[in-house]
N, C-alpha and C positions, 0 to 999 in steps of 0.2 A: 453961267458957264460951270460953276463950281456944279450944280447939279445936275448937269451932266455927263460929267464926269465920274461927279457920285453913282451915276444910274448904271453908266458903264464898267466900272467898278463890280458892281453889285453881278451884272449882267455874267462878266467874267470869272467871280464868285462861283456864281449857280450854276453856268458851264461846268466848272472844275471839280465841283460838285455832283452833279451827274457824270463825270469821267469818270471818279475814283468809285461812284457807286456801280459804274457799270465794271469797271474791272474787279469789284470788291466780289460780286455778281460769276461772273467769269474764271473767278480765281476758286469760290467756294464750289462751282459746279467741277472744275478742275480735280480738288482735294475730295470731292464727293466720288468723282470716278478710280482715281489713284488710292483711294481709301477701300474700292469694291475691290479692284486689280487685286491688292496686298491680301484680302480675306479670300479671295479666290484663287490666289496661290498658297496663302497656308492650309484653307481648304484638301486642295492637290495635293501640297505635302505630308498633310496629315494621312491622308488617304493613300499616298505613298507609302507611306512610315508602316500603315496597318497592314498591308499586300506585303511587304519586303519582312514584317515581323511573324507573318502569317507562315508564309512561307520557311522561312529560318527555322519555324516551331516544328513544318511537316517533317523539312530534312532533320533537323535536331533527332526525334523520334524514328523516323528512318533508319539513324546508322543506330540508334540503339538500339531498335529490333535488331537490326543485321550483325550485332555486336553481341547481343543474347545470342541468336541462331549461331554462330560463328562455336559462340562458347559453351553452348550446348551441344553442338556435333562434337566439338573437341573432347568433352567430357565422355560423351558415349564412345568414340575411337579408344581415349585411353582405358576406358571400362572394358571394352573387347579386346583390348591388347593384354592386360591385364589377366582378363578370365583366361583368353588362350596360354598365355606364359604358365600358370598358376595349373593349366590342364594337361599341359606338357610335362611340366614338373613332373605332375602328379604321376604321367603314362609312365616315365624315364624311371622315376621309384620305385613304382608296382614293378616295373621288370628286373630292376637290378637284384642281384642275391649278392649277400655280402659274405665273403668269404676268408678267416684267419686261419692262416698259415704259421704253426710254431712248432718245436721239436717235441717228438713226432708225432706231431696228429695237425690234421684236416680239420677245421669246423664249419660249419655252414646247412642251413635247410636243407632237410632229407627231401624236400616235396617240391616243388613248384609250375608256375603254368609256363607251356611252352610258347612256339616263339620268338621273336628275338629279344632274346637272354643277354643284359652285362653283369659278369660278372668284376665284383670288386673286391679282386685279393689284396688283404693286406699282411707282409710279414710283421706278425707279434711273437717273430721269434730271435737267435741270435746271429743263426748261419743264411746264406742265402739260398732260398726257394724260388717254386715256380708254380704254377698253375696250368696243368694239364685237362680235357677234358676227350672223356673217351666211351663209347657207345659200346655198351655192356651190361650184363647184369651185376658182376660181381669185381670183383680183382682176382677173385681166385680164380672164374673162368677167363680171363686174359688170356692171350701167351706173352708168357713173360722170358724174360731173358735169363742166365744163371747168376745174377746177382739181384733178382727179384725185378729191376727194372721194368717195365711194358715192356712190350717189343713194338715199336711204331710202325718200322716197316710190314712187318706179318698183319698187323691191325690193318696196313692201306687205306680205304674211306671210311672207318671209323673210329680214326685218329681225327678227333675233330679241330685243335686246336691248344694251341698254349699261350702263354703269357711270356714276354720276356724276364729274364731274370731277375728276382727282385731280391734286391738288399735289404738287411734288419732296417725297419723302422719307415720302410714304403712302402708302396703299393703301387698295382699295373688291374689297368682291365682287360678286357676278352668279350667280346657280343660275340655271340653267332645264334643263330637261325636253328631251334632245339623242335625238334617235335617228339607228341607223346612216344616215353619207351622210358629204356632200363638204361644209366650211364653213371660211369665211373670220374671220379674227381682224383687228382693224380697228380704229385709233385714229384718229375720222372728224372730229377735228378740222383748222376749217379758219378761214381768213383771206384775204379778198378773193382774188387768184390762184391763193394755198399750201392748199396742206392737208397733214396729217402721211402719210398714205396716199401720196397722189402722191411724197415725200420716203422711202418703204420702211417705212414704218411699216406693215405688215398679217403675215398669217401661215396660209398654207392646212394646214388639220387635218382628220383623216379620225377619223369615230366609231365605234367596231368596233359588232359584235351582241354 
């Protein structure tokens, strides 16, 4: 009996035995596939990672071409802003004539190009002046009035223009539109006998082509 039982025993053994081998079996085929899964998801991730960092590098460089271009138009816009300000300057210069007004005398270029003309009186004297301009050859061929004065009305369209009055230690401009000829410069202020013209206040100027 006993051996019997022994045999059954045993028999039960070797079953139990072949169970855990077949699942030991089943379990490693198991980890062998979940083990491929995992490398062929890091695979994909990786290969992810490389597209999405690929990518990141094109646009990276993208905006910093378009960041140079950007800031290479802007440099050229203020280089053309520049040059035109700087060639303006320059035109406003050439044309200005600068003109001191003090007792009694006129100074200012006997020559200049025609045009439009500003001119920039300043009084460097101690009464107040003005700045007259008048299409003439001379002052002495004027018609003048009996206390030396212009006569502006008898001048008519070649009373070209004045300045308003300027007190010591300012100055007024005057542009106008000069073409070549013979004109007279004139501080046509006056006072019952006086006037600053009769006293040398004037100044004949030729306007080239």
């Amino acid at each position: 009996m006993k051996s019997v039982r022994t045999l059954a025993r045993v028999a039960a053994l070797v079953l139990a035995a072949a169970a855990v081998l077949t699942a030991c079996g089943e379990a490693e085929d198991a980890v062998s596939d979940a083990t491929e899964a995992v490398e062929d998801a890091a695979n994909d991730a990786a290969d992810a990672a490389d597209a999405t960092t690929d990518a990141a590098g094109d646009a990276a460089e993208e905006a910093v071409d378009a960041v140079e271009d950007a800031a290479g138009d802007a440099a050229e816009a203020v280089e053309d802003v520049a040059e035109e300000a700087v060639e303006e300057v320059a035109d406003v210069a050439s044309d200005a004539v600068e003109v001191s007004l003090v007792e009694w005398e006129l100074i200012a270029p006997t020559s200049f190009a025609g045009g439009d003309v500003t001119f920039t009186a300043s009084n460097d004297g101690e009464f107040p002046h003005e700045l007259a301009v008048v299409r003439g050859d001379s002052y002495e061929t004027l018609p003048l009035l009996a206390n030396g004065a212009v006569d502006e009305a008898a001048l008519g369209a070649d009373f070209l223009g004045r300045t308003d009055r300027i007190e010591a230690g300012a100055s007024g401009d005057l542009t106008l539109t000069l073409e070549p000829g013979n004109y007279v410069l004139v501080c046509n202020i006056q006072a019952g006998p006086n006037s600053h013209a009769a006293a040398g206040q004037v100044l004949s100027v030729t306007v080239e082509g």
